[in-house]
N, C-alpha and C positions, 0 to 999 in steps of 0.2 A: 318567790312569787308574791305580787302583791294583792291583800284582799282581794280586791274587786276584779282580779285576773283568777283567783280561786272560784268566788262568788260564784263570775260567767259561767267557769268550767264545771260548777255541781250542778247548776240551773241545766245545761245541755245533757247532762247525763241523767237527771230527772226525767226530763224531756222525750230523750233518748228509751229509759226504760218503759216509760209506758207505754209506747208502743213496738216491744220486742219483735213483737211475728213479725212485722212489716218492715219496721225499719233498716236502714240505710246504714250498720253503724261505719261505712269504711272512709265517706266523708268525715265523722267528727272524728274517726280515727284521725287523721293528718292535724284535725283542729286542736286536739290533744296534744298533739307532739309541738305544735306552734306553742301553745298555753304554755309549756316549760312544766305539766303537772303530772309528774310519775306513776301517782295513784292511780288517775284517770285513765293512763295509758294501760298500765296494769290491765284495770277492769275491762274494758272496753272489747282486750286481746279474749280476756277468758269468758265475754259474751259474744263474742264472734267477729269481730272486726276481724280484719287482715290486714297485718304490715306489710305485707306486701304489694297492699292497693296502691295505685298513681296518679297522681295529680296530674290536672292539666298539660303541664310542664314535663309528665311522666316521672317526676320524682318521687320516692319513696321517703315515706316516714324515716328510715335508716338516715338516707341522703340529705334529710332535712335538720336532723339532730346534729348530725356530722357538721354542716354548714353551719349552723347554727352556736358549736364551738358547747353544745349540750352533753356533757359525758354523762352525766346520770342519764338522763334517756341514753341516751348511744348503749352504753352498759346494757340496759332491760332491755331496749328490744335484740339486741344480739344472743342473752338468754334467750329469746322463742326460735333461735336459727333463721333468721330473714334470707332470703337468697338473693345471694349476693351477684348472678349472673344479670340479675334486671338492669336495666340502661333508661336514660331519659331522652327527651327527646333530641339533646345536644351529645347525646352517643356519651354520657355519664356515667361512669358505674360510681357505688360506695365509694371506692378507693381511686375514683379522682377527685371525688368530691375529699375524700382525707386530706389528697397531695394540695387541690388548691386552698382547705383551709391550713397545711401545715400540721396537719394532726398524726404527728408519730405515733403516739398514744394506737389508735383506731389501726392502721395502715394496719399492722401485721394481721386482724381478724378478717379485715376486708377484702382482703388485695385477693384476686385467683391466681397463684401461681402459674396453673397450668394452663392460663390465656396467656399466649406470647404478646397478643395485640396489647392486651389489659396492662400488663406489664411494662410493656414498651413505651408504651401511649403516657403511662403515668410518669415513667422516670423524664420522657420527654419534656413532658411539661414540668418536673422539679427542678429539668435544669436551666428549662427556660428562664424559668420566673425565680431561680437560685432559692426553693425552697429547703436551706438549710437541715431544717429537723427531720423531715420524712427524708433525704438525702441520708443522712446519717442514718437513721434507721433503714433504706432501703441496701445501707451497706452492711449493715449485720446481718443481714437478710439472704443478700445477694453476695457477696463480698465490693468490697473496691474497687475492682478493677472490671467486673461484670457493670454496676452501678454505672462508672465513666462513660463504657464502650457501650453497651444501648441507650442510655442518656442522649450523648452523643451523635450515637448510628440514628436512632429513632428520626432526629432532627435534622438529620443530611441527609438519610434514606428510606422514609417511612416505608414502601412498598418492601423492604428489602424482610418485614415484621408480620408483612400484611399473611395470615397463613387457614389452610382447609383446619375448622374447628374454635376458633375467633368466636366470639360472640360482637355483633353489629345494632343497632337500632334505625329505622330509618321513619318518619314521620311525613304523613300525606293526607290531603282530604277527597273522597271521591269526584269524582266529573258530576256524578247523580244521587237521586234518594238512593239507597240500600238500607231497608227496613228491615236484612237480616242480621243487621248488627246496629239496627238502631242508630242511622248515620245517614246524616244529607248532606248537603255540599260544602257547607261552613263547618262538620265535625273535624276534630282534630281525630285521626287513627293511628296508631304505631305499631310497628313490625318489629319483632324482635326476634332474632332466630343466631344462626351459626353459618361460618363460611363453609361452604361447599367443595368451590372451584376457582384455580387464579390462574386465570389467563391474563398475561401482563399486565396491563392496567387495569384489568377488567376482573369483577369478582362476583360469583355466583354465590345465592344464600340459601340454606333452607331457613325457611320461619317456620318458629314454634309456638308464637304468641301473636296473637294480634288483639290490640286492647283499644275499644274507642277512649278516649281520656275524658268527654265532657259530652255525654249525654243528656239533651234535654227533650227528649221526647219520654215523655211519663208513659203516655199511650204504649210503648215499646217496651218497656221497660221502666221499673220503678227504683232501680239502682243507676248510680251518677256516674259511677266505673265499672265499666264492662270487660271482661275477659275472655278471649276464646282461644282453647290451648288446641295443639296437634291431636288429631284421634287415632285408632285403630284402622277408621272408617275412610278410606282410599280416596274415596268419591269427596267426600264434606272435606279431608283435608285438599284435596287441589284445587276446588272451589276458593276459601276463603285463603289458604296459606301456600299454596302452591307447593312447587316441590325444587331440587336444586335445577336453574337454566330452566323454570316453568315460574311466569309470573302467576298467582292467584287468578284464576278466571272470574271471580266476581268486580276485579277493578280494572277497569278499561286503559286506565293511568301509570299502571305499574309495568316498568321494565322486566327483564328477564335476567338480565345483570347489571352493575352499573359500576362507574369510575371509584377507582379504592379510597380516592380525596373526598367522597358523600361521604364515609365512617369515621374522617380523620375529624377531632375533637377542636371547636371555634379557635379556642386557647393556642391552635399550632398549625393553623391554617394561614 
């Protein structure tokens, strides 16, 4: 790293420390993992940031080292256990993000075995784009002849992958203000949950996350990524996350199921 990219990054965390109560740290978190400065990443974890906050773009610090071809971060933050079921808003987990940079290395910590989608979805796109190295690594993995035939299947039959328990992401902005999650018409929001139900082309979700990605209403809230996970609470969950075949009642906008080609990944559309 060079000086004045060190410089930046102690000046922010100065910055940063002096005002612990209040601050924000999950912003400079990602700014962290951009800087390429391990220490800082370190720190920042063991004053409270969360790797698991999402940009904009709903990418995670993990997903950004990963792209980024970053193994010393990739390395730390996988020491705090990131989870690895998050998705961006291009339906991304870690471990596409491994397949599209080629990163064998990464694939075997990332990848969720027991998502067939995740799975499927990734080799699809290795065979696409003839990513070599994760190829080979997804065959010590999988064997050879598994690697081939979902590779393969996935790109002549995605629906045939598409299954109840998948994890999905889907990205929307409301029709209106919704000041319950700090979001007006230009916020970017994301669902992220699990399949429910497959009715032929059609596939029911439940969501268990709903995260605005770029809050700018201070008034609302004083953090820039918002998170609102599934509760106990019946009522708050069908309101903001709905339930499976039940869109969210707080958005006028959202389906109740929708075509299985919204979850399939740009790269294989």
């Amino acid at each position: 790293m060079s000086r004045h990219v060190k410089l930046a990054a102690t000046a922010l965390l100065f910055v940063s420390l002096s005002g612990f109560a209040q601050y924000d740290y999950n912003n400079d978190f990602t700014k962290a993992v951009a800087a390429h400065y391990p220490p800082l990443v370190r720190l920042l974890i063991t004053k409270g940031g969360k790797q698991n906050v999402q940009d904009a773009a709903g990418d995670t610090p993990l997903m950004q080292a990963i792209r980024s071809h970053d193994r010393e971060i990739t390395d730390l933050l996988m020491h705090y256990q990131p989870d690895l079921l998050l998705l961006n808003t291009s339906n991304h987990s870690a471990a596409t993000e491994a397949v599209l940079a080629d990163d064998a290395d990464s694939l075997p910590a990332v990848l969720v075995r027991d998502d067939p989608l995740q799975v499927a979805q990734s080799l699809g796109i290795a065979t696409k784009l003839n990513k070599r190295r994760v190829l080979n690594r997804f065959a010590d993995l999988l064997g050879a002849p598994a690697v081939d035939e979902m590779g393969h299947g996935f790109l002549s039959s995605p629906l045939s992958y598409i299954e109840p328990g998948s994890r999905v992401a889907y990205a929307f902005s409301p029709t209106e203000d919704r000041p319950d999650v700090c979001a007006k018409p230009a916020t970017k929001l994301l669902l992220q949950g699990k399949i429910c139900k497959v009715d032929g082309d059609r596939i029911s979700v439940e969501w268990q996350l709903l995260s605005n990605l770029d809050n700018e209403d201070m008034h609302c809230s004083p953090q820039k990524r918002l998170h609102f996970a599934r509760k106990q609470d019946i009522g708050w969950s069908a309101k903001f996350l709905g339930s499976c075949g039940a869109a969210p009642e707080y958005f006028s906008n959202l389906p109740a199921s929708f075509d299985y080609r919204q979850f399939i990944v740009p790269e294989l559309r």
